[in-house]
NUTORKOL-484337 format. One record per residue (C-alpha): x, y, z; residue in one letter. Coordinates in steps of 0.05 Angstrom, whole numbers, padded with zeros to 5 digits, always signed. Layout:
BEGIN
XYZa...
***
This chain:
BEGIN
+00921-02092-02167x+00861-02071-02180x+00809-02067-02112x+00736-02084-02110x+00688-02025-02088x+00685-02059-02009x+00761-02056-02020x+00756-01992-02037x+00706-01974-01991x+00743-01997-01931x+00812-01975-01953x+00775-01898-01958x+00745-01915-01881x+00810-01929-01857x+00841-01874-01890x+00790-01831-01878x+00792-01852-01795x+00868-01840-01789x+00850-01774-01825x+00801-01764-01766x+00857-01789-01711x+00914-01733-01737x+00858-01688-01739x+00841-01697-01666x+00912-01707-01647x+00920-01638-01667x+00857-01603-01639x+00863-01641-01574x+00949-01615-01585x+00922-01538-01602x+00885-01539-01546x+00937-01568-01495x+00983-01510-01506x+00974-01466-01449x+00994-01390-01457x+00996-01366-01389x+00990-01294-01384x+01031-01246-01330x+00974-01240-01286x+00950-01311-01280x+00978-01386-01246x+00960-01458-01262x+00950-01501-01212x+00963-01571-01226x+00928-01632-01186x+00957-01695-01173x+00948-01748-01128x+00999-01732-01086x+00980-01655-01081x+00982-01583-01113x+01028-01549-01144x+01027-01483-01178x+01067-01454-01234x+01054-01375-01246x+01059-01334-01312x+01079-01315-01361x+01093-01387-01397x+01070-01426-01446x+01067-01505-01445x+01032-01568-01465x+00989-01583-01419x+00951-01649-01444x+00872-01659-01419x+00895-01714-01378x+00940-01662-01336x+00885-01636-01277x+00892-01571-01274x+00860-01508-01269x+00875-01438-01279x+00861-01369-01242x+00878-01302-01242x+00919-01268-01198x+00894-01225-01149x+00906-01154-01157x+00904-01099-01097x+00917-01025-01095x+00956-00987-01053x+00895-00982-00996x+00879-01055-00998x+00905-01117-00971x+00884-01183-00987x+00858-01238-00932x+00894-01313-00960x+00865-01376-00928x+00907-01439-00932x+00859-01501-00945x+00907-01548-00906x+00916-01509-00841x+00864-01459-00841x+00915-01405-00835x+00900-01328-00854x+00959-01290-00898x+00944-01214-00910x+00981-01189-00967x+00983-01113-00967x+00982-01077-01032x+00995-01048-01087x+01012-01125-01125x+00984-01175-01149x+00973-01233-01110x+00993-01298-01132x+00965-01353-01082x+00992-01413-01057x+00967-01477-01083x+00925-01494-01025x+00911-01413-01015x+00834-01388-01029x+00823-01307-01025x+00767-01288-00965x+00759-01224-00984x+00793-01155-00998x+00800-01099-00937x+00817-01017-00943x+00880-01006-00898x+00873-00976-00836x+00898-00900-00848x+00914-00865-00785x+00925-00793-00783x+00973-00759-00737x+00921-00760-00685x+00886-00825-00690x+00894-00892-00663x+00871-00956-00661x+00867-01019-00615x+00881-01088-00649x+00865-01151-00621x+00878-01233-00641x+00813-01263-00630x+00852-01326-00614x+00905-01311-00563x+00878-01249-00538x+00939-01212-00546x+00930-01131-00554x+00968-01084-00590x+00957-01009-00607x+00982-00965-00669x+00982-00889-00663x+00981-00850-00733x+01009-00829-00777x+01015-00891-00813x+00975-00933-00857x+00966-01002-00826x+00960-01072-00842x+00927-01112-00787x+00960-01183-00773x+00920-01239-00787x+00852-01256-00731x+00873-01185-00700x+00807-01138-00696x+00789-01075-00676x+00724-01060-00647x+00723-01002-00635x+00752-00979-00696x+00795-00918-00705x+00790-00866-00644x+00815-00802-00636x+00868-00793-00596x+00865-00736-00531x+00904-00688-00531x+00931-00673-00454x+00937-00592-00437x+00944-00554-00372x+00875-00571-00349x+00853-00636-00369x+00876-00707-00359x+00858-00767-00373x+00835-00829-00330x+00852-00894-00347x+00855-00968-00328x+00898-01026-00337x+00847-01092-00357x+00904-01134-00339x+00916-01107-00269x+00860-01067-00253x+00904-01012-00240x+00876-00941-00251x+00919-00888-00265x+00928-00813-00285x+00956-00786-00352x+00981-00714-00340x+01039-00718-00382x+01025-00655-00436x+01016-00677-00520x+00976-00729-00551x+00954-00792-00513x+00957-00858-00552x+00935-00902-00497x+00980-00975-00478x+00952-01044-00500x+00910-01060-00439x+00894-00993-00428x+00825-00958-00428x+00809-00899-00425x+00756-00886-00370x+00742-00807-00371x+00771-00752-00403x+00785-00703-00326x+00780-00632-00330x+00822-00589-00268x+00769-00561-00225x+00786-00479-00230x+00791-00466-00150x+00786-00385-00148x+00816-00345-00089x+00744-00345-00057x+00729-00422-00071x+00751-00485-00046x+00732-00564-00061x+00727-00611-00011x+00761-00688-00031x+00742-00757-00024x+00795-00823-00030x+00759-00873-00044x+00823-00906-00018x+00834-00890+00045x+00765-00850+00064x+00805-00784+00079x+00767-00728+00057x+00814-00663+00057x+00795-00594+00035x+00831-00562-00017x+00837-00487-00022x+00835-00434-00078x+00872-00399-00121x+00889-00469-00151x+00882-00516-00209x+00854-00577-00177x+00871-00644-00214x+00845-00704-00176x+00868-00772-00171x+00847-00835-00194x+00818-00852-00126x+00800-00790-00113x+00733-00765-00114x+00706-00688-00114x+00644-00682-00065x+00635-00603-00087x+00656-00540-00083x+00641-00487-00044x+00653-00413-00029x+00700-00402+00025x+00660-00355+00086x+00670-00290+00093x+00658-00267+00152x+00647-00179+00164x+00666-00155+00229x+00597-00154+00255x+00591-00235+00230x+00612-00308+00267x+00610-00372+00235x+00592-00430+00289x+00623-00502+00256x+00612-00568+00285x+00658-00628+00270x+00605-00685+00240x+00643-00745+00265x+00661-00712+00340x+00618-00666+00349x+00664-00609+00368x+00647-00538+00355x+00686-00482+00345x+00649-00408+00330x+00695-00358+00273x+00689-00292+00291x+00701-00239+00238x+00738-00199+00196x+00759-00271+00171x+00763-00315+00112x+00733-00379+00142x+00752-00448+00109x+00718-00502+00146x+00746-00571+00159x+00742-00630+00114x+00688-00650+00167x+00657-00596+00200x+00585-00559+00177x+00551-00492+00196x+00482-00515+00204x+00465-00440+00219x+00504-00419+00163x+00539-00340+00176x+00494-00304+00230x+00503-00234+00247x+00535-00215+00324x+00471-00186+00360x+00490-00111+00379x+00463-00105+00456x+00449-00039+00489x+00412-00012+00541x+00340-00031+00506x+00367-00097+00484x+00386-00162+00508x+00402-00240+00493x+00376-00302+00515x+00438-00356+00512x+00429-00435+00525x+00495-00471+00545x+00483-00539+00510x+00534-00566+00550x+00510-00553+00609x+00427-00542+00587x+00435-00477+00628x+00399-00414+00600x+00432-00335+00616x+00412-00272+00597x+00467-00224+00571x+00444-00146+00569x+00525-00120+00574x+00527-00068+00520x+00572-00076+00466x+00580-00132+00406x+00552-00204+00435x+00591-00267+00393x+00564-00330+00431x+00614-00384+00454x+00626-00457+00425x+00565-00499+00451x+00521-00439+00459x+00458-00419+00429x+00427-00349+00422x+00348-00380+00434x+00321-00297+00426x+00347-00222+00429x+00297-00191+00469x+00274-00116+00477x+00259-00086+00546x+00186-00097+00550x+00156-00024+00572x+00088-00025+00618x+00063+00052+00609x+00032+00084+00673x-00034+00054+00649x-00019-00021+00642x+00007-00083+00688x+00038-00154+00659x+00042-00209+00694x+00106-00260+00681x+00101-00335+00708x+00163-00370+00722x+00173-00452+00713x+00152-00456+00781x+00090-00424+00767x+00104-00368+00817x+00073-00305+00783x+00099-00229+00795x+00066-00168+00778x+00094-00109+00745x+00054-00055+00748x+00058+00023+00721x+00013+00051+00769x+00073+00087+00803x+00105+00112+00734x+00129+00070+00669x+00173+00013+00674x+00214-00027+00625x+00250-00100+00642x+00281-00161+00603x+00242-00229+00617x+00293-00268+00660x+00312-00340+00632x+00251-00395+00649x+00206-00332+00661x+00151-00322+00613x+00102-00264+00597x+00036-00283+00608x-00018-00289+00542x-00090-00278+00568x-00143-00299+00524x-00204-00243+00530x-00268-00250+00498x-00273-00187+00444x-00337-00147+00450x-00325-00090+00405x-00380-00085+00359x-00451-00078+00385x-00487-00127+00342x-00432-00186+00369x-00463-00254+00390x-00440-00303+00437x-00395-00338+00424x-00350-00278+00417x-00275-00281+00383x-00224-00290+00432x-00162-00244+00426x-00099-00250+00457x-00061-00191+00492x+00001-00181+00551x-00007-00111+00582x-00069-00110+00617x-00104-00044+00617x-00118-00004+00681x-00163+00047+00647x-00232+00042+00648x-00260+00003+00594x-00321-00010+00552x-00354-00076+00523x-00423-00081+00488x-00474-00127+00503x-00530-00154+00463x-00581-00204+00498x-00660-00224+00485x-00703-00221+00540x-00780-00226+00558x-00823-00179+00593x-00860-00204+00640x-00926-00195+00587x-00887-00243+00550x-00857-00197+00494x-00784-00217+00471x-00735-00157+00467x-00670-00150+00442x-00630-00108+00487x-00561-00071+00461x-00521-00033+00512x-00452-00019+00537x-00422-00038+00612x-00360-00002+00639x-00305-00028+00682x-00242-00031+00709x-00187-00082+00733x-00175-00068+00805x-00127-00126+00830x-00092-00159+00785x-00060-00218+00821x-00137-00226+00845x-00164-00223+00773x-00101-00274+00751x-00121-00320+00794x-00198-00327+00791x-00212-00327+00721x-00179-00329+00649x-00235-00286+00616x-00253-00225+00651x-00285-00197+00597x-00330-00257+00586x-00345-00267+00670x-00372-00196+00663x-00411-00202+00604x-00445-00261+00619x-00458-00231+00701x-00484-00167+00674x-00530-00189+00617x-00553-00240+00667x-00585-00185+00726x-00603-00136+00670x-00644-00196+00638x-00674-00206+00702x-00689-00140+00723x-00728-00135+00655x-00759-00201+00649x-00797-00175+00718x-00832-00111+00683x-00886-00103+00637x-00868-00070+00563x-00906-00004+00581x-00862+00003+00650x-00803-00033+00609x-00811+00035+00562x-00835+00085+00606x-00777+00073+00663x-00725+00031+00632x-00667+00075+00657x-00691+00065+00719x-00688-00008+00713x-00614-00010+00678x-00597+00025+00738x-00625-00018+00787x-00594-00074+00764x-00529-00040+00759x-00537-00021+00831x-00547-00090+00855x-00484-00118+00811x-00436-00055+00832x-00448-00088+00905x-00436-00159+00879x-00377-00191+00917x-00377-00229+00843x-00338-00179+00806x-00288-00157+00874x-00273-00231+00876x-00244-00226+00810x-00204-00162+00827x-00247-00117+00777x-00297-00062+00793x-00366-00061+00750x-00369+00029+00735x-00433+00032+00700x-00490-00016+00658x-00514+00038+00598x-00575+00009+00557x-00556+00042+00481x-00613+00011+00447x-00680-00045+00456x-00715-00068+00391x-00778-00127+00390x-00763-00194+00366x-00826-00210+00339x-00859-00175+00279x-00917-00147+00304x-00888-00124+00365x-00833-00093+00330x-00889-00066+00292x-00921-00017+00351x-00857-00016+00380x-00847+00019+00320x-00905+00067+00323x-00888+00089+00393x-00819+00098+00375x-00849+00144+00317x-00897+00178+00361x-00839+00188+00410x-00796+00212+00360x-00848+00260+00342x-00857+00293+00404x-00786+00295+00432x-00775+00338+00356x-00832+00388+00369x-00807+00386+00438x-00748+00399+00407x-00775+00455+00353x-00812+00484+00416x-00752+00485+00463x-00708+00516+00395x-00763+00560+00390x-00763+00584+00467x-00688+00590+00459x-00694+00632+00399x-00751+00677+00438x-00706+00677+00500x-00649+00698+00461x-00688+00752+00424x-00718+00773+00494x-00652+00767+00525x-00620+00823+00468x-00689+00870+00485x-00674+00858+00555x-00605+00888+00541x-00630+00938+00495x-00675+00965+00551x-00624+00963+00603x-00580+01005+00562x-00638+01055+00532x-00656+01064+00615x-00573+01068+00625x-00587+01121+00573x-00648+01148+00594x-00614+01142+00671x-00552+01183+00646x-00595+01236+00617x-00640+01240+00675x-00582+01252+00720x-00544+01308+00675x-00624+01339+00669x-00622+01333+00743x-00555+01355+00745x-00566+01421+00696x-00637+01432+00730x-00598+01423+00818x-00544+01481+00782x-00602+01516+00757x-00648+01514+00812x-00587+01526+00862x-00584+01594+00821x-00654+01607+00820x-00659+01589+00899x-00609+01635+00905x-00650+01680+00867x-00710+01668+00909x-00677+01670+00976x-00656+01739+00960x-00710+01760+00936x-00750+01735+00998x-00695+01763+01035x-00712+01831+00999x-00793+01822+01013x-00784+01794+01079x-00734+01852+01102x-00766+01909+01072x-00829+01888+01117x-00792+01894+01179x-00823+01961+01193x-00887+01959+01178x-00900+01880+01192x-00848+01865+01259x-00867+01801+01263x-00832+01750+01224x-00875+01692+01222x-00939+01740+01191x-00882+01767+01133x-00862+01693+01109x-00941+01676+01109x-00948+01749+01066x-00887+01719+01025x-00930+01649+01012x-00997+01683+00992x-00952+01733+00945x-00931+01672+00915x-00999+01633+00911x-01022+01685+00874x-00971+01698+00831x-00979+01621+00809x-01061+01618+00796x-01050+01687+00753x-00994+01657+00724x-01048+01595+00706x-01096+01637+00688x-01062+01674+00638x-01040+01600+00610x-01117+01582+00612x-01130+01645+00569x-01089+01628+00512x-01103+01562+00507x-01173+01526+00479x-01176+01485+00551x-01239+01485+00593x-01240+01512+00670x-01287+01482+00709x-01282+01503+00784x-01322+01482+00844x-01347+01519+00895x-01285+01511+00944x-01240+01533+00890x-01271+01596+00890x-01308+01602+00955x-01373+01605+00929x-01432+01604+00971x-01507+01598+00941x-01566+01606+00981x-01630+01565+00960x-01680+01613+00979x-01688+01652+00907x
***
């Protein structure tokens, strides 16, 4: 039958639409044949739930099947993988190596690293939900249970030798305690680790006092030692034990009872858990016969002195307050000690040098002198402190202005002398001798002076310095006060104003001037006087000389005129005897004997006159020549 073109038209449509249909029934079947591969799952979705169905498989799985496809999850050896369920919110780790294939209701958080613990590692794991703790030491590689954490991570363990330890506390009970036990520590759950201890070395010469915090009992603990502590206990220090020499004690006191004990040496001291030297190791005072100690009981707030020769180690409760040397007062000096009564005793060296220890409660007296040592001082003078009081005879100087009575102003330098005469008198009158004097001296000198003129001031002012000194030496002033004023010397005067100065100046000069050619005259009359003085001498030994020769002359000329006496005599005797006959009478032969001479002597002159150029001029009576006028 033949069919119209619509016929035809149509019957191609329909053929060519169930060509279309198979077509699509076989793309939409190609494409519902699932090859599922090793590493992969379907998950199929229905209304009432999930299921899953891993590879490898292949099936039809047509469009209108919900499903959906993922791969499996794969981990290495390190890694672990963190599974949520969707239903319960539950965590799965699933260590490696594998490959994961989830639940149906399983989603992957994330991939971790295993925790790899070596031999001396650890680490503290704990569920954030329950709270619950657990620890792993190494070596092992570790897969932490689901919600378990670690926040501080890995930590090294600590390794527990013969002088450390290790602290730690139970969280759960509070309880502390000390690991000792030798090796590695990998520490309980609960357990922290508070400090890692070391052992306090204790040498032979140390020890280290301990604390419990417990109980409060501190105990001292002594050396040679390796001191662990406790967990309640507490080191306060250490310390070197005391050694104390021979010559050494050690004086303790107990801190919560006060009791004292003293450690004499040769000793290794160790004090008490308690007990302090607040004077630390003093040295025993060696006493002889120069030296002594002062002791206060403070017990009894009695004070001795010990001057026993030997080694002196005080008691408990004592206290050496000084170590005194005998104070020596020399033949020239006094001191004066004052008891707490104020009674005051005098221990002088008039009568020969003395030396004595200051009894307890006694002092030496301090006396406070003004200090005039240098002439140009003014008031007010330094004050200097001394103990021995001089006996000698001292000197101050003195400086004061004064006017004349012309009205010039002078400054007067000078020098007074004195002496302590009493010195209980002087110790109880006055407290500056040195000043009383000053000030009563300067005073009568100013006086004396202010009453002259300049030109008697400078023409007699020796006389004046000693006037006033004569009037003070009898002042009952200075006896009062147990001294004696010796002597006021004026050194030295000098104007205060300009033009005074000035002519004092010029007189001074002129002064000057004439005391040197004084001076040049009077070395002059020295040197004449000396020079006379050696002529003198000269003289008196040229007239010893002359004197000496005179007397041998005299001598020579007595031997020689003895012989020519004798020589005379007999020849007189001769002339006289051989006139006995003619001339009897004696007395008319010595007067021939004369005139024999006489003329003998003027012939003997004449005949000198003759040979000489001299002149003779005679008068009458030498030659009894008469002349008559009458020619």
């Amino acid at each position: 039958m033949a069919l119209n073109d619509d016929q035809k038209t149509m019957a191609m449509g329909g053929g060519g639409c169930c060509c279309v249909g198979w077509i699509i029934f076989f793309i939409v079947l190609g494409t519902s044949v699932k090859n599922v591969r090793e590493n992969q799952q379907v998950v199929f979705i229905t209304n009432t739930g999930k299921t899953v169905e891993n590879g490898p498989f292949t099936r039809l799985i047509w469009p209108s099947t919900r499903h959906e496809m993922r791969d499996a999850v794969r981990i290495s050896q390190k890694e672990y993988a963190v599974l949520k369920h969707e239903r319960n919110q539950k965590l799965r780790h699933q260590p490696g190596a594998a490959l994961v294939f989830m639940d149906a209701y399983e989603t992957l958080v994330e991939i971790k690293e295993k925790v790899v613990l070596q031999k001396r590692e650890y680490i503290r794991l704990k569920h954030k939900l329950t709270g619950m703790e657990r620890v792993a030491g190494g070596p092992m590689i570790l897969v932490p249970e689901p919600n378990e954490e670690s926040p501080a991570g890995v930590e090294t363990c600590i390794v527990v030798g013969f002088t450390n330890a290790i602290l730690v506390q139970n969280v759960s009970s509070g309880y502390k305690r000390l690991v000792t036990s030798k090796g590695m520590y990998v520490p309980a759950p609960y357990e922290y680790i508070i400090q890692e201890q070391e052992a306090t070395l204790l040498e032979p010469m140390m020890y280290a006092t301990v604390k419990d915090d417990l109980t409060g009992v501190i105990r001292n603990e002594e050396g040679p030692k390796l001191l662990q502590l406790s967990p309640a206990e507490r080191l306060l220090n250490v310390s070197n034990k005391v050694v104390l020499e021979k010559d050494s004690y050690l004086r303790l006191v107990d801190k919560n009872t006060g009791i004292e004990r003293v450690e004499r040496g040769p000793s290794l001291v160790v004090p008490g858990p308690n007990e302090i030297a607040p004077d630390g190791k003093k040295q025993a005072v060696f006493l002889n016969s120069q030296t002594a100690v002062r002791v206060l009981n403070r017990q009894t707030g009695q004070q001795r002195l010990e001057d026993s020769s030997g080694v002196f180690f005080p008691l408990p409760y004592e206290q050496v307050l000084e170590v005194q040397t005998k104070i020596r007062v020399l033949p020239h000096q006094a001191a004066v000690t004052r008891d707490i009564h104020g009674n005051v005793t005098l221990i002088s060296g008039a009568e020969g040098a003395r030396a004595f220890f200051l009894q307890p409660y006694t002092s030496l007296q301090t006396f406070r002198w003004s200090a005039y040592t240098s002439p140009d001082i003014v008031e007010p003078v330094p004050k200097v402190e001394l103990e021995m009081i001089d006996l000698r005879a001292q000197k101050m100087f003195f400086m004061s202005e004064v006017r004349t009575s012309d009205n010039v102003k002078l400054k007067l330098q000078g020098t007074i002398f004195w002496q302590v005469k009493d010195v209980l008198q002087m110790v109880s009158m006055t407290s500056d001798v040195p000043g009383d004097i000053s000030q009563r001296a300067k005073s009568a000198l100013n006086q004396a002076v202010s009453k002259s003129t300049l030109q008697t001031f400078m023409r007699s002012f020796n006389n004046i310095t000693q006037e006033a000194f004569a009037a003070q030496a009898s002042d009952s002033f200075y006896t009062e006060r147990g001294v004696e004023l010796q002597s006021i010397e004026l050194t030295s005067y000098d104007s205060v104003d300009d033009e005074t100065a000035l002519v004092l100046q010029d007189i001074i000069k002129e002064t000057t001037m004439r005391i040197n050619e004084l001076q040049k005259q009077k070395s002059q009359n020295d040197v004449n006087a000396a020079k006379l003085l050696a002529n003198i001498n000269l003289e008196k030994q040229r007239t010893e000389l002359i004197q000496t020769q005179a007397d041998n002359q005299k001598l020579e000329k007595q031997f020689k005129g003895q012989s020519d006496g004798a020589k005379l005599v007999q020849s007189a005797a001769v002339f006289i005897d051989g006139l006995n006959e003619s001339v009897p009478n004696v007395t008319e032969r010595i007067e021939l004997y004369k005139l024999h001479h006489v003329m003998k002597s003027r012939n003997k002159d004449t005949e000198n006159l003759a040979k000489g150029k001299a002149k003779l001029f005679l008068t009458p009576d030498d030659i009894n020549l008469k002349l008559n006028s009458e020619l």
